[in-house]
N, C-alpha and C positions, 0 to 999 in steps of 0.2 A: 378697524377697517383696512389698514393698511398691511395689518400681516395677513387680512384673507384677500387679497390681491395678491399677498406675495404666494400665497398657498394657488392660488386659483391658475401664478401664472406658472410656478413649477409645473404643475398639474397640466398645463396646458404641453409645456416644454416637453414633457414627458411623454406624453399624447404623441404630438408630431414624430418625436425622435423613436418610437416604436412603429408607427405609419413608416418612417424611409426606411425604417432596417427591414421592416416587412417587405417593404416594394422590392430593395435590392435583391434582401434573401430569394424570393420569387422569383426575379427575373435570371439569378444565378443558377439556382436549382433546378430553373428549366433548361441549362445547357449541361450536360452530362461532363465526368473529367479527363473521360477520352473524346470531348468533339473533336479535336484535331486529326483523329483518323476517321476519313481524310482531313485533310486541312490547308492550311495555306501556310507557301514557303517563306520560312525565315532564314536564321544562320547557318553557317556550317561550322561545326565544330570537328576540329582535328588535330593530330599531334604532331610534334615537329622539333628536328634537334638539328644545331650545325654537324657538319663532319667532320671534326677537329674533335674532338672528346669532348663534344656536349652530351646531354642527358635531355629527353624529351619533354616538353613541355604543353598543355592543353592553351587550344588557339580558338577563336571563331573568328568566321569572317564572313561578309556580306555574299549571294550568292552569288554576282558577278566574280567574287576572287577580290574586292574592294573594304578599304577598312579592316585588315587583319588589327589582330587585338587577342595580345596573350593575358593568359587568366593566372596564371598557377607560376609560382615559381620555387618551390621548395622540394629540394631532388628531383625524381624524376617522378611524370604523371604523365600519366597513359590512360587512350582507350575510351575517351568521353564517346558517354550514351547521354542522349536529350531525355528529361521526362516526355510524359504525353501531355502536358497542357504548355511544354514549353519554357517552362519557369526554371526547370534547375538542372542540373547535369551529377550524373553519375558516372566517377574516373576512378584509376586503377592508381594509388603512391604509393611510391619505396622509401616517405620520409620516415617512415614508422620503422624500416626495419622489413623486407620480405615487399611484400604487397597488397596492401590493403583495399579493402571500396570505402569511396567516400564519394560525398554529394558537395554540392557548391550551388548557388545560386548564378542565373543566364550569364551578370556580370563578375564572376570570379569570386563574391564576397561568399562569408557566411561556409566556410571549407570544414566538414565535419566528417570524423572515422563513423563509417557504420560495421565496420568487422574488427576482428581484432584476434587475429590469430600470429603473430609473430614469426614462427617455426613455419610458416606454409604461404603457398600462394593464393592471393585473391584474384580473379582476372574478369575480364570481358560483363560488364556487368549487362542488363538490358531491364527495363520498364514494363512492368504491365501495361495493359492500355488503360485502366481505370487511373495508375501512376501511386497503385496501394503495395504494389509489392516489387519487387527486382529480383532476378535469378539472376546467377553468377557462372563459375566454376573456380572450384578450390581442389587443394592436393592436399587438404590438411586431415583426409582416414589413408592416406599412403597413396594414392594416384588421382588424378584428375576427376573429380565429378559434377553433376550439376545439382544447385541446391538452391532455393529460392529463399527470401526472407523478407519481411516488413520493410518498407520504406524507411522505417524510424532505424532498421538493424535488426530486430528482434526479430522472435524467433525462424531463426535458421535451421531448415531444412534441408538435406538430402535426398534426391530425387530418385537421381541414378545408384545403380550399386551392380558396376562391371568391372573386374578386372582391368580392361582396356582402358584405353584414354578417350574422355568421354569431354567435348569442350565447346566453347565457342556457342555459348545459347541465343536465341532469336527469339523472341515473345512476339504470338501472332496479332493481329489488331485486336480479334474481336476478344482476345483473350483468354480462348481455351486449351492451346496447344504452344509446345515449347520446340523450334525447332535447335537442332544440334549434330557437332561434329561427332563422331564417333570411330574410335579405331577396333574394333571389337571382329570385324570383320579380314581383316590384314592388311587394309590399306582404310584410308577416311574416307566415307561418306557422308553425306547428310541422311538424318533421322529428324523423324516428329514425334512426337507424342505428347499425352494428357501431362496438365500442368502438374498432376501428380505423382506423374512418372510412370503412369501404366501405357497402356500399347504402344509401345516402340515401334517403328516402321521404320524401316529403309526405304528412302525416296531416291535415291540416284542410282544405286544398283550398278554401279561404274568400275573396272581393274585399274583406273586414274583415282588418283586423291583430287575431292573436295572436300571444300570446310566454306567458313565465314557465311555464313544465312543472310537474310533478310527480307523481311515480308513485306508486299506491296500491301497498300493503305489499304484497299480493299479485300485482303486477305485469300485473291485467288493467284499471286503470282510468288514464285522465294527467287530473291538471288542467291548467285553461289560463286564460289571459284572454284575451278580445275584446271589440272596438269594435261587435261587429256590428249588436247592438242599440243601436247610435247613443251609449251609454257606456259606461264599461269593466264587463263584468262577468265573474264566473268561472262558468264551464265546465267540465265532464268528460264525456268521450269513450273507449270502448272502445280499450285500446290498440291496435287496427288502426284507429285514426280514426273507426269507426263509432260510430255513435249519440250523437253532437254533441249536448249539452243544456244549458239554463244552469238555473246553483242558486241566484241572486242575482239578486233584482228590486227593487231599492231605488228605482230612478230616480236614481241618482247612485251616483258611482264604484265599484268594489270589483272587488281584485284579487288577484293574490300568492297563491291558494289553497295551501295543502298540508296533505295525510291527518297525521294523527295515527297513529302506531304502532302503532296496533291497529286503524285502518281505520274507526271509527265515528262519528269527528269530521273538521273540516277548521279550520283557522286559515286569516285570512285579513283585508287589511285595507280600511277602509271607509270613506269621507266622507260618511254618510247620519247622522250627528247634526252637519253642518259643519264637522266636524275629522277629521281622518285619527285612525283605531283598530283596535285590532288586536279583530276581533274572534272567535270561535267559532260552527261550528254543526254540526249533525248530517250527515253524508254523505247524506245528502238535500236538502241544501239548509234544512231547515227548522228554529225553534228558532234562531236567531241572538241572540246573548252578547254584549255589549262590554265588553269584558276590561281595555282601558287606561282609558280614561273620565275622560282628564284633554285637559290644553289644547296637550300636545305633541304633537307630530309623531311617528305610530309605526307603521313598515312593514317589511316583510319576514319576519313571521314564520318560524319554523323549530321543529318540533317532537322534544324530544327522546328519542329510542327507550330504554328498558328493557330490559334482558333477563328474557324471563318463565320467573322463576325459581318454581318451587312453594314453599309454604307447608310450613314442618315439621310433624309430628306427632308427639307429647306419647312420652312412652315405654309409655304403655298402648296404644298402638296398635301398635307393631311386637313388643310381646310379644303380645299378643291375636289378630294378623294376621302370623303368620309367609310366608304364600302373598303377599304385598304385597314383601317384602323384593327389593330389586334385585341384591344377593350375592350370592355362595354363601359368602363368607369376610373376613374383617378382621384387621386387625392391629392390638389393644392394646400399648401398649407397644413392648416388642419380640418378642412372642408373635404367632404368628398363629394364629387359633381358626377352625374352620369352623361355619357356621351353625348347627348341633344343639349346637355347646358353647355359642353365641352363647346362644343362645334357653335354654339351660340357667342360664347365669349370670342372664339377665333375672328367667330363675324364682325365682332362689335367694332366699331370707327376707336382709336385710342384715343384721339382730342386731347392731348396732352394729360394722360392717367398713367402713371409713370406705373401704378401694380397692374394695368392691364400689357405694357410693354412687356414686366417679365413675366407676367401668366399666358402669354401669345407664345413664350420660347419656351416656358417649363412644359407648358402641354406638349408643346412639338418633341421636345430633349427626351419624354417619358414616353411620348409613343414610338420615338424611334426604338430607344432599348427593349420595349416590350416587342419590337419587332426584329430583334436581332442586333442590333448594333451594337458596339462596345462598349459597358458604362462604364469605363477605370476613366475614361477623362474629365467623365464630367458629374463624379456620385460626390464629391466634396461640393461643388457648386450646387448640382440639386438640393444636397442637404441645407444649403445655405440659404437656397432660394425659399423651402417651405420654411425655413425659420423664421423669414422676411414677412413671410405671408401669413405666419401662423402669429403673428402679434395684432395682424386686425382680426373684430368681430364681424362673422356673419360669413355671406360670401360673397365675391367679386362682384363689380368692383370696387376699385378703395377710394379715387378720385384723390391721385394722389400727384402733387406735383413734379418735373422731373426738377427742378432748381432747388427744391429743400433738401434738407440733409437724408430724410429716410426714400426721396426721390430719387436721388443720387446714387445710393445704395441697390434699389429696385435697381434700376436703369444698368448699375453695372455688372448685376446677377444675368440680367437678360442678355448683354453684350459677348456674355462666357457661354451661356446656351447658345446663343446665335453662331456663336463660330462654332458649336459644336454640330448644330443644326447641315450648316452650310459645307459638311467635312471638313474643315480647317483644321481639327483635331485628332481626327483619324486618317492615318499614312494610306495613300492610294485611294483616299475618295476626296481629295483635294475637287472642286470645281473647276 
């Protein structure tokens, strides 16, 4: 009797704990690994060295210009690119010897070679938007070209194949086109073409040198730098080349543009207080921020993409707005309820049932995710919640006290939902 209970309750365990990987997987699968273009603003990442014989080092910081926070400290490392969901960064070290690419995770950990060419340069890496592949440029067939490869490293390819110097790649959002510097022409322009390397275009068509790309989220704008007006300034152009304009009139340098994740700013850096700085401004050009404001050397910014996740709401709203719900069906426990018992149990009075306290918040916790919310705060507590749940027979409710031990337990599963419910756990939808 007693090893078919033990069999019955495995079996049960086993049950639930395939129900929550299923829910998760689902609710993950339905956001793509380029949601972030567009997306919502996060860090900035950039590089930065004293001027006394330092060596550059990778930084992020808040986009106010608050909370700087260096990542990297072994030689020099350059050039971070954010993935597209956010999570990790692609930079350019000379600890290896030459110049490598290597990735890192958001906080600095986790620092791994993805090339490994010793004798050559690796530079300027950039991200698919799926965040499956990175193009670069290397000098390792005898001059500058562009070559894409696996995110893990593997196989690397060569795109380009010109004589000239062919540098500085931009991977557009939607991820079919690679935009790039090119000297091929006698002076640098920006080019686009197929992730392949086939139709090369000349987009600037300019007797000034531009370089340094960058595609607006929506993939109908590129930043750029040029000399044209006699110093460096940044630029943006309709991505068919058209409607060339600058957004920077300092009279002295400013370059390295790039959008912001949600398209309403640009980072970008500037020698117009006499020091190089990273600074911010409006996608218009106007309103310009300096964000670093110290005596270092700091360029390249890189901004880092958010997934824009919705904000939860409270569990008076998904009782009150049943027409709002993204189901038709959930699964407590090991029970699966369809929405009309859903919305019944929200009704029910709790009269001290301590599994009805946390079936009021799991429902609420499961429909926010299904409707966009973020689940990283609260997929350990769910899973904890159906385990709680999946030990009684039948379905809700358990008529369970909150003062006993498995009361206790309930009541504090629910208290984790609850603040998840209420925003307390996701930044910027605080109440």
């Amino acid at each position: 009797m007693n090893s078919n209970l033990t069999k019955l309750a495995r079996t049960n365990w086993q049950i639930i704990w395939m129900i929550t990987f299923a829910f998760f997987v689902s609710l993950l699968s339905s956001i793509p690994a380029d949601a972030a273009f567009p997306g919502a603003n996060g860090k900035i990442a950039f590089e930065s060295r004293d001027l006394v014989g330092g060596v550059f080092q990778v930084y992020v910081m808040d986009a106010d210009g608050s909370n700087v926070t260096r990542l990297t400290d072994a030689a020099s490392n350059e050039r971070p690119a954010w993935s597209p969901d956010g999570a990790k960064i692609a930079f350019v070290s000379s600890r290896d010897a030459g110049g490598e690419i290597y990735i890192m995770n958001a906080d600095g950990s986790n620092q791994t070679r993805l090339t490994n060419t010793p004798a050559s340069s690796e530079l300027f890496p950039s991200w698919s938007a799926d965040g499956s592949k990175i193009t670069f440029e290397s000098d390792r067939d005898g001059n500058f070209e562009i070559y894409v490869m696996n995110a893990d490293g593997t196989n690397q390819t060569r795109i380009t194949n010109d004589p000239a110097f062919d540098a500085f790649p931009a991977w557009s959002p939607d991820g079919t086109k690679i935009a790039f510097t090119s000297e091929r022409d006698g002076n640098r322009e920006i080019y686009v073409m197929n992730t392949d390397g086939t139709n090369q275009t000349n987009l600037t068509n300019n007797p000034a040198n531009e370089e340094d790309s960058d595609w607006s989220p929506d993939g109908s704008k590129i930043l750029f730098t040029s000399d044209r007006t006699l110093v460096f300034t940044v630029f943006v152009m309709d991505s068919d080349g058209s409607n060339q304009t600058p957004l920077t009139d300092s009279g002295l340098a400013d370059s390295s543009g790039v959008f912001s994740p949600d398209g309403t700013k640009i980072a970008f850096l500037s020698a117009r207080t006499g020091n190089v700085d990273i600074f911010s401004m409006d996608a218009d050009g106007t309103n310009p921020i300096n964000l670093t404001n110290n005596s270092d050397y700091d360029i390249n910014p890189d901004w880092q993409p958010l997934p824009n996740f919705n904000c939860p709401h409270p569990k008076g709203f998904w009782k009150e707005d049943p027409s709002a719900w993204p189901v038709s069906f959930l699964t407590l426990g090991s029970q699966l309820y369809t929405s009309a018992e859903l919305l019944s149990i929200l009704n029910s009075p709790i009269r001290g049932d301590a599994s009805l306290i946390l079936a009021h918040q799991l429902i609420s916790a499961k429909l926010n995710i299904a409707n966009g919310s973020n689940p990283a705060p609260v997929s350990l507590a769910i899973s904890d919640a159906d385990s709680l749940l999946s030990s009684f027979f039948g379905k809700l409710p358990y008529d369970v006290r909150p003062s006993t031990a498995t009361g206790r337990a309930l009541k504090d599963a629910a208290d984790t939902l609850s603040n998840y419910n209420q925003g307390e756990l996701t930044p910027g939808c605080e109440p």
